[in-house]
Backbone as a ProteinNet text record, in pm:
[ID]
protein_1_A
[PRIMARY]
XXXXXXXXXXXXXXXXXXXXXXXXXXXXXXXXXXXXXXXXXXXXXXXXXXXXXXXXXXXXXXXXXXXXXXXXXXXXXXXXXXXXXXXXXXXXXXXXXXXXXXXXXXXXXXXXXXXXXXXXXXXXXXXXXXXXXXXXXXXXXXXXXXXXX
[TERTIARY]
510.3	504	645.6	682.6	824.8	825	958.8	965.6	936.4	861.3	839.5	979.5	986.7	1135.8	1121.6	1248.3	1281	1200.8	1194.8	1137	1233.7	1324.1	1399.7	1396.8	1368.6	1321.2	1214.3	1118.3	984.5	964.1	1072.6	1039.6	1129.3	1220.9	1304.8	1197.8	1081.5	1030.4	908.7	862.9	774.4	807.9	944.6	1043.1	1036.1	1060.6	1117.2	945	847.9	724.8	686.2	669	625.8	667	791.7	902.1	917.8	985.6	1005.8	933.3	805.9	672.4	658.6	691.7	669.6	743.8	906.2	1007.6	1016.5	978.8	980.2	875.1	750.5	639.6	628.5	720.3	775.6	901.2	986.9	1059.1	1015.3	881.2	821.8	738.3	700.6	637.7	705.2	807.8	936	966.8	973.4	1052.4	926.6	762.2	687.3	631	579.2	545.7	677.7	761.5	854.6	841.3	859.7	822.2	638.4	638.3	467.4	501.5	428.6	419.7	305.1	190.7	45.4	127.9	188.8	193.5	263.8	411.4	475.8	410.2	305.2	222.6	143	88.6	15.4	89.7	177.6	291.3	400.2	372.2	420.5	345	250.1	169.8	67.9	43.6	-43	17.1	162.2	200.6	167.3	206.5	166.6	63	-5.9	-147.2	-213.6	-183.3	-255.1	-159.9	-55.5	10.9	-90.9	-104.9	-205.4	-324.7	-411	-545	-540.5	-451.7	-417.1	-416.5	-326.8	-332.9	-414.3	-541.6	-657.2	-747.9	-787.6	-878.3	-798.9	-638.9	-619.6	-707.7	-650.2	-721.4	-828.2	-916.5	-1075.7	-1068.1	-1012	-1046.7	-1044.5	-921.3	-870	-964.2	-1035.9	-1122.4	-1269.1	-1306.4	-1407.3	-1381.2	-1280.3	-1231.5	-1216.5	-1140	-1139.2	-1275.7	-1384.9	-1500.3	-1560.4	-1581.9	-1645.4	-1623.2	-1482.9	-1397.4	-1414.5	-1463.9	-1446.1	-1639.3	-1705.2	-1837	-1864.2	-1824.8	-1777.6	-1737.4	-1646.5	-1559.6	-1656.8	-1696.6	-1779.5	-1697.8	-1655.3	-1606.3	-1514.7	-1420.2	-1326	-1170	-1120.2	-974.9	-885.5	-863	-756.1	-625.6	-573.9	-414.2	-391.6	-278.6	-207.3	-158.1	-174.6	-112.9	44.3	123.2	184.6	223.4	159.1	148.3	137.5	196.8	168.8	130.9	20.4	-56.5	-29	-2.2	-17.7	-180	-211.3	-381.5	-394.9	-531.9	-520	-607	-598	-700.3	-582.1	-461.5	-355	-324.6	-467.7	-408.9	-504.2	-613.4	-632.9	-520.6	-422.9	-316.3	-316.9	-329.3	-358.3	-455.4	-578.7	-678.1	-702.4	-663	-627	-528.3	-393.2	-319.2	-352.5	-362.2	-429.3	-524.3	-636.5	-787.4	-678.9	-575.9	-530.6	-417.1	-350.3	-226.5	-243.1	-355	-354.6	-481.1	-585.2	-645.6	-520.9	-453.6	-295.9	-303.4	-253.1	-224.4	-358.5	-395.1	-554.3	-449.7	-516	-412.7	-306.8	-174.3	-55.6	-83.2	-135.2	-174.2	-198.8	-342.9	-364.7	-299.5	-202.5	-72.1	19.2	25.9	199.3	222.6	170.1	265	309.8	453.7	479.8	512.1	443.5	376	239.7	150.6	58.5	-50.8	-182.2	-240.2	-260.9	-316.4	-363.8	-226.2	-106.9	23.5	52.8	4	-6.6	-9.3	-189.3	-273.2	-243.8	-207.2	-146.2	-30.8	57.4	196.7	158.8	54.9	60.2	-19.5	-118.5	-196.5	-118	-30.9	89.1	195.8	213	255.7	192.3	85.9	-54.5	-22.6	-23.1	-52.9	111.1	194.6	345	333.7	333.1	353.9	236	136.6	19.9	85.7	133	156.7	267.3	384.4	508.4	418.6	348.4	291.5	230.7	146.3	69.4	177.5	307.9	375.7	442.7	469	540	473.3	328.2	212	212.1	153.3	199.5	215.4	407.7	486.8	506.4	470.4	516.3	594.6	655.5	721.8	707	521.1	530.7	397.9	446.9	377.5	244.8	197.8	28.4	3.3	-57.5	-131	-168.3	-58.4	-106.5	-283.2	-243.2	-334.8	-447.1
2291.8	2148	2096	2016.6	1913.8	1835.4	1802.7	1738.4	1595.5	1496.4	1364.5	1262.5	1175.7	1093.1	997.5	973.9	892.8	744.6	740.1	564.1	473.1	488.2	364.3	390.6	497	523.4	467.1	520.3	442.1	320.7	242.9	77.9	26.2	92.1	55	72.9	163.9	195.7	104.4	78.3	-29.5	-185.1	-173	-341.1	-341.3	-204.1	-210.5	-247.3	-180	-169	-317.7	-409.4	-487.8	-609.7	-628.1	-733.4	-718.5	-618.1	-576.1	-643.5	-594.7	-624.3	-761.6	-833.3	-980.9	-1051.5	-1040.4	-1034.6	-995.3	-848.3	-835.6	-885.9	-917.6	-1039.4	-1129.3	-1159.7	-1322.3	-1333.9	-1223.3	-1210.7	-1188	-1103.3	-1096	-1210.3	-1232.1	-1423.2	-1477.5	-1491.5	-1618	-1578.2	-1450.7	-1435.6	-1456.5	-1395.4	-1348.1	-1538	-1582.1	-1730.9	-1832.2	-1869	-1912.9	-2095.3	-2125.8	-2287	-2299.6	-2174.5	-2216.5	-2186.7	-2296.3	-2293.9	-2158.9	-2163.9	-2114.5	-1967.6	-1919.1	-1765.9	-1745	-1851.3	-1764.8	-1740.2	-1814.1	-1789.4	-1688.8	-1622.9	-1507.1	-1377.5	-1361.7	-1292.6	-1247.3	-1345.2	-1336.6	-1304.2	-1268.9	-1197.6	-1101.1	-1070.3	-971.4	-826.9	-798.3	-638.4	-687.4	-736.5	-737.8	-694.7	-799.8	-807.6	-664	-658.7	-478.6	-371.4	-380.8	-313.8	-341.8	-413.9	-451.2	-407.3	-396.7	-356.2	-255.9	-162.2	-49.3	51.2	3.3	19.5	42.1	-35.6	-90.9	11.7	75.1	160	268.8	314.7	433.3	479.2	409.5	395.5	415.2	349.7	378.3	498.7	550.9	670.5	808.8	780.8	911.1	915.5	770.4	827.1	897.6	840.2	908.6	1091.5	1115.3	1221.3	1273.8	1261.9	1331.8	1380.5	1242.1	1238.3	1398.8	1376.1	1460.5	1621.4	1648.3	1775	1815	1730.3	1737.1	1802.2	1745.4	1768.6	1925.2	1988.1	2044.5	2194.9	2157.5	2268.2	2323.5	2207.9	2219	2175.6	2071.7	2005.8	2083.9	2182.8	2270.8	2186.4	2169.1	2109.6	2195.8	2111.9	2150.7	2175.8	2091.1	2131.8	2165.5	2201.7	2255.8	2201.6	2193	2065.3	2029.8	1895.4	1848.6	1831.3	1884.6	1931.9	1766.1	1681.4	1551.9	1598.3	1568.4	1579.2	1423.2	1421.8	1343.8	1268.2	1166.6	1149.3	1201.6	1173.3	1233.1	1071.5	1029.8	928.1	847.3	897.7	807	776.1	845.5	787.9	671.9	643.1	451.9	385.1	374.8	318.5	254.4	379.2	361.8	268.5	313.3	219.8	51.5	59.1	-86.7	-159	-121.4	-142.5	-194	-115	-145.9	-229	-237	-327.1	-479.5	-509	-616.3	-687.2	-568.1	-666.7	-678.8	-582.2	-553.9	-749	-742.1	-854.3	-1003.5	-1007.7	-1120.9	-1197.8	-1023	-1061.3	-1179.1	-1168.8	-1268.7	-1431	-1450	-1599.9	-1572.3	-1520.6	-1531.7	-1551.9	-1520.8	-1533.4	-1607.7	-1672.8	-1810.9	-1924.3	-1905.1	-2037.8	-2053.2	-1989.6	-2000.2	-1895.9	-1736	-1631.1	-1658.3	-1587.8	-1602.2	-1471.3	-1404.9	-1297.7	-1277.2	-1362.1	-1338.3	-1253.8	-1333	-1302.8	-1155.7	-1080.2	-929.1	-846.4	-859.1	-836.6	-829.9	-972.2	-993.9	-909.6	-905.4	-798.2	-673.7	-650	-479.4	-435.5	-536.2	-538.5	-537.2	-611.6	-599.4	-481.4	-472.4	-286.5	-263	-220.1	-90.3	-96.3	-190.1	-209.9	-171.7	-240.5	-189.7	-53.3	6.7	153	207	200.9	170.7	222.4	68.6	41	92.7	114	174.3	340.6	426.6	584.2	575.6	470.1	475.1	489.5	348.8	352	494.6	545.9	698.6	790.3	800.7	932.7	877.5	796.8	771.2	754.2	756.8	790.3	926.5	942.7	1116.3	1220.7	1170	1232.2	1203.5	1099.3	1031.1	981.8	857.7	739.4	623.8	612.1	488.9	530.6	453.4	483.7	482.1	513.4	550.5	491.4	463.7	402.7	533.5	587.3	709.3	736	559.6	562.4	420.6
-913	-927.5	-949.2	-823	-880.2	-976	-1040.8	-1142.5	-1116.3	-1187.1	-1180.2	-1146.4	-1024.6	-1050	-1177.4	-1200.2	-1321	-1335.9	-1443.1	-1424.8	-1326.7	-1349.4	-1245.2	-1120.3	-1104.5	-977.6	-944.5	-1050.8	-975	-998	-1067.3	-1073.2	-900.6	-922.6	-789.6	-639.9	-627.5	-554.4	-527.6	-628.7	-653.3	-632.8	-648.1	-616.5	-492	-431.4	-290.1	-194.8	-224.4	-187.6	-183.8	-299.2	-361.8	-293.3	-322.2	-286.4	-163.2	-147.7	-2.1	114.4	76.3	167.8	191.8	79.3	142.9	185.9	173.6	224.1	388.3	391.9	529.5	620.4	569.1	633.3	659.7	536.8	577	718.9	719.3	829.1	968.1	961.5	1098.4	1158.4	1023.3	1077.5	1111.7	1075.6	1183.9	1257.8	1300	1420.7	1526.2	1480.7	1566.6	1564.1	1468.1	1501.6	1438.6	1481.5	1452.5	1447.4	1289.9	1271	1219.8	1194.2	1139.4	994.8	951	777.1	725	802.2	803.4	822.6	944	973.1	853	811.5	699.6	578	546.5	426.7	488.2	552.4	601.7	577.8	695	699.2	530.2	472.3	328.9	241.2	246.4	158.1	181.2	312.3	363.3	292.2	305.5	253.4	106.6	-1	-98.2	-112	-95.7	-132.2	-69.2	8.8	54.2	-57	-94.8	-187.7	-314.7	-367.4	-475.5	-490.4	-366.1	-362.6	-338.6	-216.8	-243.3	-387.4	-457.4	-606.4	-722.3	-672.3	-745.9	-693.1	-533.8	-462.1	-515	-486.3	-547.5	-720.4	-820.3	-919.1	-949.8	-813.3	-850.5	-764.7	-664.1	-602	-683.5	-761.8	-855.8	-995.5	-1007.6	-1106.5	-1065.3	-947.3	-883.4	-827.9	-817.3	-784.5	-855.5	-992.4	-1120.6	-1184.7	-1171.2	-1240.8	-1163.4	-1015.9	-948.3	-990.7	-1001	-1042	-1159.7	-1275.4	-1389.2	-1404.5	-1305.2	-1361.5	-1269.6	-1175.8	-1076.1	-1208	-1248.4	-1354.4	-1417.6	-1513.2	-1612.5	-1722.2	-1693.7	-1842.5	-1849.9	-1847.5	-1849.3	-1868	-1931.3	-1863.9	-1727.4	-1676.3	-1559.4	-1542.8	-1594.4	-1652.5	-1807.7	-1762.1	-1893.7	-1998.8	-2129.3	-2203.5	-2169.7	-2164.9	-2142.1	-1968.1	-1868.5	-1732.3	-1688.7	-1613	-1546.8	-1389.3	-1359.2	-1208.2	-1174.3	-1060.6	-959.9	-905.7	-983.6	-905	-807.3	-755.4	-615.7	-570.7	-436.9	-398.5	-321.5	-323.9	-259.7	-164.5	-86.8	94.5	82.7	33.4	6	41.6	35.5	74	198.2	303.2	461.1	476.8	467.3	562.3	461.2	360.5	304.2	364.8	342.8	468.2	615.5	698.9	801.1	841.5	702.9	687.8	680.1	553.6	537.6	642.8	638.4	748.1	878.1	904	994.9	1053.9	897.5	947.6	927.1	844.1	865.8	1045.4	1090.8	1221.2	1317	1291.8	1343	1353.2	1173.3	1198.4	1234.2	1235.1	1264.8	1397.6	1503	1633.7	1646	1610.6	1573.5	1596.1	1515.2	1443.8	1522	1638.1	1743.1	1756.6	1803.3	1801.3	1973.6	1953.1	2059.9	2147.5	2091.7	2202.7	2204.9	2169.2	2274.6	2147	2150.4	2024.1	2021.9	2143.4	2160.9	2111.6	2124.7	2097.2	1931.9	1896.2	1764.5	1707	1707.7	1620.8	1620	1699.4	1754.1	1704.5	1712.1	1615.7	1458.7	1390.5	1283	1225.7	1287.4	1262.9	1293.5	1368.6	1323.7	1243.6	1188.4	1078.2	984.1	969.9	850.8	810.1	933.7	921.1	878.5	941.7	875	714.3	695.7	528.5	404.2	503.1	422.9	385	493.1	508.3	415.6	460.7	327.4	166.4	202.1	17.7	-48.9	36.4	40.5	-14.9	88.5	111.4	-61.4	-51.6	-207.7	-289	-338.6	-437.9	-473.3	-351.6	-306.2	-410.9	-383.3	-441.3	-576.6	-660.6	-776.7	-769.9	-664.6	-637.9	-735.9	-698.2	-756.8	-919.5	-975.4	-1109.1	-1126.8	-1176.9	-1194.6	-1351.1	-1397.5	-1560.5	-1629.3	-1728.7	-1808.8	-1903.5	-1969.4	-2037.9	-2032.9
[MASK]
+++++++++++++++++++++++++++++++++++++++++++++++++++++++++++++++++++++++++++++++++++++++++++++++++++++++++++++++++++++++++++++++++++++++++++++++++++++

């Protein structure tokens, strides 16, 4: 087992995820519908907000997963005292992702894209899927922080 990164790491990772995401949504909305108020509010909060719920399904995944393992054992503990595991449930990430930004792209099409709504949507599911696998691969690993207690 690798060692956990530092907290500032994982706040920096979480800034970058977080912020990032709506930052760079908001950038693909202007370029992709350029002069819409509607796409940049779409586009500006679709990665978030899938970062968020993401977050929330991991959470519930790793407790359903834990629960399952735990009854599975037999009540047994699994790790070792002081041992930090990594949840497990972190590819939620992906298909939230994908489910959210990927639905963004709809209105952004909608509103003025100027390639072409089928283009749209297609551009933003792969994005979805993009930013969903980043969020995953950096859960993953212990990137981004998990709720001890």
């Amino acid at each position: 087992m690798s060692p956990r990164p530092g907290v500032w790491t994982q706040v920096f990772v979480l800034a970058l995820l977080f912020l990032g995401g709506g930052v760079g949504g908001l950038g693909i909305a202007r370029s992709v519908a350029p002069g819409s108020f509607a796409a940049e509010f779409f586009g500006m909060f679709a990665f978030p907000l899938s970062f968020g719920i993401g977050m929330q399904v991991w959470l519930g995944m790793a407790l359903v997963t834990e629960a399952w393992r735990t009854i599975r054992r037999g009540f047994r503990p699994a790790a070792k005292q002081g041992e930090v595991r990594i949840p497990p449930g972190s590819f939620a990430f992906v298909p939230t992702s994908v489910l959210l930004v990927g639905s963004a792209g709809l209105p952004i099409a909608l509103f003025g894209s100027s390639l072409g709504a089928l283009a749209t949507i297609a551009l933003y599911l792969t994005l979805g899927l993009f930013y969903g696998t980043a969020c995953w691969l950096y859960a993953r690993n212990g990137y981004l922080p998990f709720p001890q207690e």
